[in-house]
Structure formats: structure tokens, C-alpha cells
N, C-alpha and C positions, 0 to 999 in steps of 0.2 A: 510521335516517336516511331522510328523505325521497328517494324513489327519483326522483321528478322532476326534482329538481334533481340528482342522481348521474349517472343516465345522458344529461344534456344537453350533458355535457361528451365525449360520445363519438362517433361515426362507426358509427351502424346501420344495416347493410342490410336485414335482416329480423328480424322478433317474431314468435314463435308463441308464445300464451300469454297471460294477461294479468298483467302483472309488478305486485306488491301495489304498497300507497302507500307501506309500513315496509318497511325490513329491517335485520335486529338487525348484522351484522360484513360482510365483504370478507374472501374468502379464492382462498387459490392454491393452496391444498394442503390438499387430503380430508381428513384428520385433524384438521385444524382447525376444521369446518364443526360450524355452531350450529343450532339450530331455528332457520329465519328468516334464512339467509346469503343471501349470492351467490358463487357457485364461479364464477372465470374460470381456463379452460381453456389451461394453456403448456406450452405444445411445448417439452421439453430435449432436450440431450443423448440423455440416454438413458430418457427417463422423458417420457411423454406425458397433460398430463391429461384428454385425452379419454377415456382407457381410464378414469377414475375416475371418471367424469360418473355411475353406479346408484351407486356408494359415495357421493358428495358427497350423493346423491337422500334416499336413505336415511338419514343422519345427519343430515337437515332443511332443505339446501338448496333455495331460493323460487325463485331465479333463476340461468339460467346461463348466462352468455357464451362463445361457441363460433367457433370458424373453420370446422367442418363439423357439420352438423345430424347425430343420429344417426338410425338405421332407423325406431325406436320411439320414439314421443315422448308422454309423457304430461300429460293435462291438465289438471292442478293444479299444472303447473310451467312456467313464463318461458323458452324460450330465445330467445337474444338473442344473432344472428350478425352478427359482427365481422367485418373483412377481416384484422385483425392483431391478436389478444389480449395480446400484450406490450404494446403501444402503447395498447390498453383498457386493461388495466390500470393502466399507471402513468398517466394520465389521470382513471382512477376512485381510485385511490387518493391523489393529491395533493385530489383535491376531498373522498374521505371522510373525510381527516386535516385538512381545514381549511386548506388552503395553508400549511402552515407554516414553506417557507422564505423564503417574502414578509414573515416575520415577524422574520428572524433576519440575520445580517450574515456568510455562508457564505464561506470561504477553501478553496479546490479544489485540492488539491497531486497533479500529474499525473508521471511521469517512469518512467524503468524503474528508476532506484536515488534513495534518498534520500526518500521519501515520510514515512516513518513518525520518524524525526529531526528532520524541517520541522516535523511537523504535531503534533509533542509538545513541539518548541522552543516554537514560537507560543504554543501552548496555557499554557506555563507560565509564561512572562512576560505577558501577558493577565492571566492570575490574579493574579500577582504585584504587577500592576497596580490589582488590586479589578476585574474584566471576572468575570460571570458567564459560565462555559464551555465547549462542549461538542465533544469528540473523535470523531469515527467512523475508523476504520481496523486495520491489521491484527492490533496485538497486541489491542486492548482499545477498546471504546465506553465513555466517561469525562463521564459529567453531572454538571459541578459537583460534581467528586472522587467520584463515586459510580459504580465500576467493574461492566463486564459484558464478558463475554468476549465474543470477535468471529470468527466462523469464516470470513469472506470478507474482503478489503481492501476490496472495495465489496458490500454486501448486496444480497438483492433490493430489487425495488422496492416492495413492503408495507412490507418490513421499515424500510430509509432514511426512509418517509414517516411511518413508526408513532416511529420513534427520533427524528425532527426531531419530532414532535408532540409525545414528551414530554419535550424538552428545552421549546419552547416553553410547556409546564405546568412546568416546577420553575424558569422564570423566567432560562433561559439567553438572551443578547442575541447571542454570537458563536460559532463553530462553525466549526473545521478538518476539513475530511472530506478521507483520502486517497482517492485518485479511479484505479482501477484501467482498464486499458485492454478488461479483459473487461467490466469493468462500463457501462463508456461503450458498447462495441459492442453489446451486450447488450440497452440500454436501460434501463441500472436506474435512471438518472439523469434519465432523461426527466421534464420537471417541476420540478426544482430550482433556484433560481434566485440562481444565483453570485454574487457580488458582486467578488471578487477568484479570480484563479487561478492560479498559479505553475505554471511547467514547469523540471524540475532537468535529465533529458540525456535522451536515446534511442537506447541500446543494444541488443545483440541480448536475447530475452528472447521465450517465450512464443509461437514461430514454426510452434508444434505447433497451436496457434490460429488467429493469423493468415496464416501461411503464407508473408508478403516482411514486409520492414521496411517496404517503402510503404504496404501494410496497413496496419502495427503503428503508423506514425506516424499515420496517417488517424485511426486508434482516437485516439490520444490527444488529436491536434486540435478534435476534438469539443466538446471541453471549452472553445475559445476561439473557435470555432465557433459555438455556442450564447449565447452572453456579447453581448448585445446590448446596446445603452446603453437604459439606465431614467431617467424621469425624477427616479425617486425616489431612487434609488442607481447612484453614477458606478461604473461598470464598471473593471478595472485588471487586465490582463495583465501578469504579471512573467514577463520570459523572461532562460533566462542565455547569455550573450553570448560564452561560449565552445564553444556546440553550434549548428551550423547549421541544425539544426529550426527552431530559434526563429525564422529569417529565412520558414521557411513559415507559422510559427503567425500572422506578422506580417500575411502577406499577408489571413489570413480571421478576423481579428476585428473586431469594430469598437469595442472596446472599447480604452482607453488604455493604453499601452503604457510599460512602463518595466522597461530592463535593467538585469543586474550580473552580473560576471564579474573574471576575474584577468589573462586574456592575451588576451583582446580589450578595447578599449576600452567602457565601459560606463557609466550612467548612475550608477552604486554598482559601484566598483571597489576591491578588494584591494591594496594594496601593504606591501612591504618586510615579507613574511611571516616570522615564526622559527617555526620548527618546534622541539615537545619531545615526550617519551613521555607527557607528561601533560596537556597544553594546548598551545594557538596561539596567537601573537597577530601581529597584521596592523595598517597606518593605512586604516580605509577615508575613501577621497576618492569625496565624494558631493555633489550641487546646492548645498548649504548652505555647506560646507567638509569638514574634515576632521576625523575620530575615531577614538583609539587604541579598538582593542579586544581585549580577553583572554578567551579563552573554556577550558573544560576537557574541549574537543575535540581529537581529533589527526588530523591528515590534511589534502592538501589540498585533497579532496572536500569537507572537513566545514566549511572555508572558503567555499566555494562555496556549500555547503547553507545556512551560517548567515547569506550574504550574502540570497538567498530570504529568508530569517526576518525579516533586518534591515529592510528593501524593505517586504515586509508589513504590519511594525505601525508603520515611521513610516510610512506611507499611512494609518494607523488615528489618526494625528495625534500618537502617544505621541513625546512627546524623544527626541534620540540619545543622550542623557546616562544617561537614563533606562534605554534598551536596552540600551546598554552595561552598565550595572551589573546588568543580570537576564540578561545572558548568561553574565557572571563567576559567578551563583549556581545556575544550572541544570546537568544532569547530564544526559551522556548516554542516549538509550534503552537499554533494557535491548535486550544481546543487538548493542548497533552500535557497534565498536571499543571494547568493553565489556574494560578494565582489569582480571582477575581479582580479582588479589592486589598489594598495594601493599609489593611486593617487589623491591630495588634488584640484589639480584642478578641476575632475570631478569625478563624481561616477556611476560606470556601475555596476549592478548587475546581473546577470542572474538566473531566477528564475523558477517553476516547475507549475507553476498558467495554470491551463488548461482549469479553471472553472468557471463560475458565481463568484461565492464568492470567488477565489482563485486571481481572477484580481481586485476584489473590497479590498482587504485587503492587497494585494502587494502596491497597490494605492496607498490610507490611510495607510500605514504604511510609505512609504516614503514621502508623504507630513508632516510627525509627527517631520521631521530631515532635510528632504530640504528647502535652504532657498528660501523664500517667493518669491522673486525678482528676481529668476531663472527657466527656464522651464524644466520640466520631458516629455523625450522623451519616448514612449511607442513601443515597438513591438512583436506582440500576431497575433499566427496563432493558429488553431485545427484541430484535427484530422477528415481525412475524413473514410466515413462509419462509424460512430460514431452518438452519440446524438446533431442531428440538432437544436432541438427545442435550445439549447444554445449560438445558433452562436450569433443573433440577441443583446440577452440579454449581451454576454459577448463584444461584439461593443459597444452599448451604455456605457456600464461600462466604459471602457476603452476611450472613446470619452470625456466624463463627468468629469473623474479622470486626464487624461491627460493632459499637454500643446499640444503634436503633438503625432498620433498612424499614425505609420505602419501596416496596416496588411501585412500577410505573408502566407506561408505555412508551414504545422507542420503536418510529415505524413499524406500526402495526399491519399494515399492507393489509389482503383480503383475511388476514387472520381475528377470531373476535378477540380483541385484547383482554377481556376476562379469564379464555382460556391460557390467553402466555402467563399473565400474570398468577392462576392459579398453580402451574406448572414451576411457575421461578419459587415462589412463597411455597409448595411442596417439597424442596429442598431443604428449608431453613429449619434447623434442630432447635429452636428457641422460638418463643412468641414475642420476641422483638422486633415485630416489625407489622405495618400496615400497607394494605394495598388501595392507592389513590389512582384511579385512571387516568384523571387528569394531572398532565405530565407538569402544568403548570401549577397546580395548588398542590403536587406533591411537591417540589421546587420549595414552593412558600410555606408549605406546613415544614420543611425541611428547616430554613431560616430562622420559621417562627419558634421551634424546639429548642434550638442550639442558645444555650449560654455564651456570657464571656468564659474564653479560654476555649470551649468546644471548638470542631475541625467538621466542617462538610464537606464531603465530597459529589458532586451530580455528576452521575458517570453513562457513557452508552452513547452519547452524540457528538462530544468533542467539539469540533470545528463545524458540525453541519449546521445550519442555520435553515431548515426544515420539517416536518413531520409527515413520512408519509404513510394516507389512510386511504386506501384502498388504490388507485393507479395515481392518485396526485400526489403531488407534493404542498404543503401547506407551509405556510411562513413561519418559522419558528427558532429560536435564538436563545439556549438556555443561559448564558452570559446573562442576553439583556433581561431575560426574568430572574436571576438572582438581584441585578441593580436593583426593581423595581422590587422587588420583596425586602430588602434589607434598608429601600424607602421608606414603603411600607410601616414595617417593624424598627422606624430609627434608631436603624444602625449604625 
């Protein structure tokens, strides 16, 4: 790529060197560096790439963009100091990918619960529709049904700018990206340019991070923040109107705004919902009039989420007739109030609830369809090295919502899983509950508890099919250990 036109998009203090006319890739990470790169240098976490700057040298990097010059500088190589190389970066990389979300018709789904439900709903009614279409988020990146695994909810920023690029090469038009609040703060999004953005709620979550929730919400306003009106495409904030964020996101976007919610009044409103263990169905009253809708959702989060969905693609001009009938044929994500076994005797769920409000509305959602006179068995572990201050809060929950909780463990990372799980069971206002470490004989002492009519729910992993204990990742699939427990216990 022509290097003139690359770095004219950036904010340079100083050049030593003389930077070629060509350079073959864009990288962030040493090990990826070609004869003929450019290595820009980010500051993480825990990993500095200034320290890699002789490694980048040596495997052929031309040019390097820096926030400190180093001691020794030699001269047959470009350095090129920045005030801020995250912000170089994703500046240099939406211009070395060709702008490619100027090209594409982007939906931004922001919230602490419900991201990856919205952004796999939309996605498959779109299709369903004949819309070429592409996913980015937490389980899986999906181009035009062509799956790759996804190890962040929001990628770097190469990465986001290299994945829109080749959506825009296999000829995708629309594209749901869940939109994480690391990511937003981070900057990985810098450059992308939304067209629509839905916000589902903001709960506690992720506080080991930002540190208050006014933080935690600032992070995700970003996202409507940024949303500027184009004259090429009308901008469209979807807020739900039962979370009073929304009335802040209201205040800093300038983009159009349109709610939906169940118990405040809204633009796309819910009513005269029934609740079943297998699906929902609700009248929504919306601008035009009204429509019956049935979905094979349960909860009435999953209401609220599919309200989002609905909002979205009629803004995209599709009928309600239409969405209606591609609600009726879609399936839940995997891993999100995910129906085991289609067994009348008992009902085991496995769900993604990792959070304060992700455990109180799993809860309440299945007290809405279980019967009264049977007990809901619970099991909920959380992640260690993560946001402690939620252990407590999300015990109690769970204690209070329950007939009997399990705690467990749920990626425990370098943390001793005795200590989370004393902290989660510290919460709990009752002694209904045991703490089993193993994540798999809590699972089956779960099973083995539950009567006909009883309701389990295993919650905190959803879709992961892992465990991780200290830097690894271990093989683990709470799906396939409820089969083999309800084997087991012939069920």
C-alpha cells in the first residue's frame, strides 16, 4: 500500500527515518510482521509493544509507529512517533482496509445482557429474508454462513477492520456487531461507522475494569455518542424504555431515536404477554398498529430483547408480517435459556447469566412458566480474576429466586475457586444451597435432586464449551454433562 496516502490519515509529531513509498501488511503484534510491514506499538494490559520493537525489526519491519522513540535507532528503519498509537492505529487501519464500513449497513448491539440473542436474532431473519450477512460477537464471526471462532465480543482493531473488509469482499450488505463496553473504551471501534445501535439494559458487570457504573455506562454511550447523522445514511438509536440509561444515551446522540419496552410507555410496546416453558407470545402496539407475535423464546427479558430485533429490521423497511413469521422459525442462541432436552417431565435449561441481573431475570423468567408446586433447582458459579464485588450480590439473588442453589465453579483462572465460591454462598439469605467444586458433579447432583415437574437451570457458561483453570482452557460442555446425567439418573 502506498505509504502516503496511509499515514495522512494520522497525527505525526516526529519521523526519523525515511518511511519507503510501499509497504506490504499493518501489524500489532511481532509475530505477524512480514518483510516490508509497519509494527505499531500498544501499550496493554500486560504486554507492551515497545519491548518488541528489535523482534518486529528483525522479522522485516520498514516502519514503526511509536509513542517513545527508543535509545538506539537505526537507519534503514522509519520511526514515526505518535501521541496515541491505539488511536494511530485504528485510523491506519480503517484507511489500510479500505473503509469498509462506509460500505456496509452496521447494527451495534451494546448492553451488559442480551447482546449475542439480538445480534443472532437480526442476523437470521435478514437471511431469511435473502439480505447478505455478517456477524461479529461473542460466540462466533458468521460471513454469509461461513463460521470462525471469535475469542473477544469486540476484536482488536485490525482485526474488526480486516473482518469488515472481508465481509465487504464475499459481498455481504448488512452486519450486526455486538459491541462490548471494553471494546468501545479501548478504542477498537474507532472508525466504524454505525448506522443503527440498540442499547438492551446496564447492569452491574465488568467493575474490575471500569471501576463505578458511571464509568461502565460512559463506556457504552460511546457508541451513540459517536453516531452522528450522515447524509448518506440516517442514523437510528434504539433505546429500551424500561432502563433509565436510555434517558442519558438520549441526551448525547444526535442520531434518531426510537424506543420499546414492556412497562414504560414506548414507541414498540409489549402487551398482554403469556408466558410458556417453550415460547412467548405478546400483542406488540407499535406507530402503524398492532401485531400478534410468537416467538420460541422464554422470558420476559427475551421479550424485551426481541422487541430490539423487531425495531431494527422494520427500520430496515422489512413488513411486520414478515418479522413476525421469521421470529416464529428462529431458535434460540445456543447456550441462552437454551431447552436441553424436550422432556415433559422436567425442564433443564442452560443459560449465559453470569451477572447480577443476568441471574435475577433467568429466575423471574422461569417462575413466569413453572409450576408453583414444584421446585427450581439453581446452578451458578463466576469467573475468577474478574468483578468480585458481584459474587455476593449475585448469591443472594440466586438464594432468594431459588428453591435449592448450587454453587460451583465457572472459569476459575488463577483464582482458588473455594475463595469465589465462598464469596457467591456469602450472599445467599437462606441455607438452601451447597457448594460443589466440581462443576460437573454439581450438574449431576443438580439432575439427581430435581423431581418430575421440577425446572433446572445451569447457568454462567452458556455456549462455552470450556473450563478455564489457571492460563488453560480445558474441554468442557455443560449441555453434554446434563445428557449424561439425566443418562445417568434415567431420565
Amino acid at each position: 500500500m502506498n505509504t502516503k496516502k496511509l499515514f495522512s490519515v494520522i497525527k505525526i509529531k516526529e519521523v526519523y527515518g525515511n518511511i519507503p513509498s510501499e509497504i506490504t501488511t499493518l501489524a500489532a503484534d511481532s509475530r505477524k510482521i512480514k518483510e516490508g510491514s509497519v509494527f505499531v506499538c500498544i501499550r496493554g494490559n500486560t504486554v507492551d509493544g515497545h519491548d518488541f520493537l528489535d523482534s518486529a525489526i528483525e522479522k522485516g519491519a520498514k516502519v514503526v509507529v511509536v509513542e517513545e522513540l527508543p535509545g538506539k535507532m537505526r537507519e534503514d528503519i522509519a520511526y514515526v512517533k505518535v501521541p496515541n498509537t491505539d488511536r494511530a492505529l485504528a485510523y491506519l487501519a480503517n484507511c489500510y482496509y479500505d473503509y469498509p464500513s462506509e460500505k456496509l449497513r452496521i447494527i451495534g448491539v451494546t448492553g451488559t445482557n442480551g447482546k449475542t440473542t439480538i445480534s443472532t436474532a437480526i442476523n437470521d431473519i435478514l437471511r431469511g429474508q435473502g439480505y447478505k450477512t455478517g456477524v461479529t460477537g461473542t460466540i462466533v464471526v458468521d460471513i454469509n454462513g461461513n463460521i470462525f471462532p471469535s475469542k473477544n465480543t469486540t476484536s482488536d482493531v485490525l482485526t474488526v477492520q480486516e473482518t469488515l473488509h472481508k465481509m465487504v469482499d464475499e459481498g455481504v450488505t448488512d452486519v450486526v456487531m455486538e459491541v462490548s463496553s471494553h471494546g468501545l473504551s479501548l478504542g477498537r471501534l474507532w472508525g466504524v461507522d454505525f448506522q443503527t445501535g440498540i442499547f438492551t439494559n446496564l447492569t452491574q458487570d465488568h467493575l474490575d475494569f471500569h471501576g463505578t457504573m458511571e464509568n461502565y455506562k460512559q463506556a457504552k454511550g460511546l457508541l451513540f455518542a459517536q453516531m452522528g447523522q450522515d447524509i448518506k445514511k440516517e442514523k437510528v438509536a434504539i433505546l429500551n424504555a424500561d432502563d433509565k440509561t436510555s434517558e442519558y444515551y438520549q441526551t448525547i446522540t444526535s442520531a434518531s431515536v426510537i424506543t420499546y419496552g414492556i412497562d414504560n410507555k414506548a414507541d414498540f410496546q409489549a402487551i398482554n404477554i403469556v408466558y410458556r416453558e417453550d415460547k412467548t407470545e405478546f400483542d406488540l402496539v407499535y406507530p402503524s398498529g398492532t401485531q400478534h407475535i410468537e416467538m420460541p423464546f422464554v422470558g420476559k427479558f427475551n421479550v424485551s430483547n426481541m422487541l430490539s430485533v423487531i425495531v431494527a429490521l422494520f427500520e430496515k423497511g422489512i413488513p411486520m408480517e414478515r418479522i413476525a413469521e421469521g421470529l416464529q422459525k428462529i431458535k434460540p442462541a445456543n447456550g441462552r435459556m437454551e431447552r436441553v432436552v424436550e422432556d415433559e417431565k422436567r425442564f433443564v435449561f442452560i443459560d449465559y447469566a453470569h451477572t447480577p441481573d443476568g441471574v435475577e431475570k433467568v429466575l423471574d423468567s422461569v417462575k413466569l412458566f413453572a409450576n408453583p408446586k414444584r421446585k427450581v433447582f439453581f446452578v451458578i458459579g463466576t469467573g475468577g480474576n474478574r468483578d468480585k464485588l458481584k459474587r455476593p450480590i449475585m448469591g443472594k439473588l440466586a438464594s432468594e429466586r431459588a428453591d435449592f442453589v448450587i454453587f460451583t465453579t465457572d472459569n476459575p483462572r488463577f483464582e482458588p475457586w473455594e475463595e469465589i465460591m465462598e464469596q457467591l454462598a456469602g450472599g445467599a439469605i437462606d441455607d438452601n444451597f451447597e457448594c460443589i467444586g466440581d462443576r460437573e458433579k454439581a450438574i449431576f447432583r443438580a439432575i439427581e435432586l430435581a423431581q418430575e415437574g421440577d425446572t433446572v437451570v445451569i447457568a454462567g457458561k452458556g455456549h462455552e464449551t470450556y473450563q478455564i483453570i489457571g492460563s488453560k482452557k480445558h474441554p468442557f460442555n455443560d449441555k453434554e454433562v446434563v445428557l449424561r446425567a439425566m443418562q445417568k439418573y434415567h431420565l
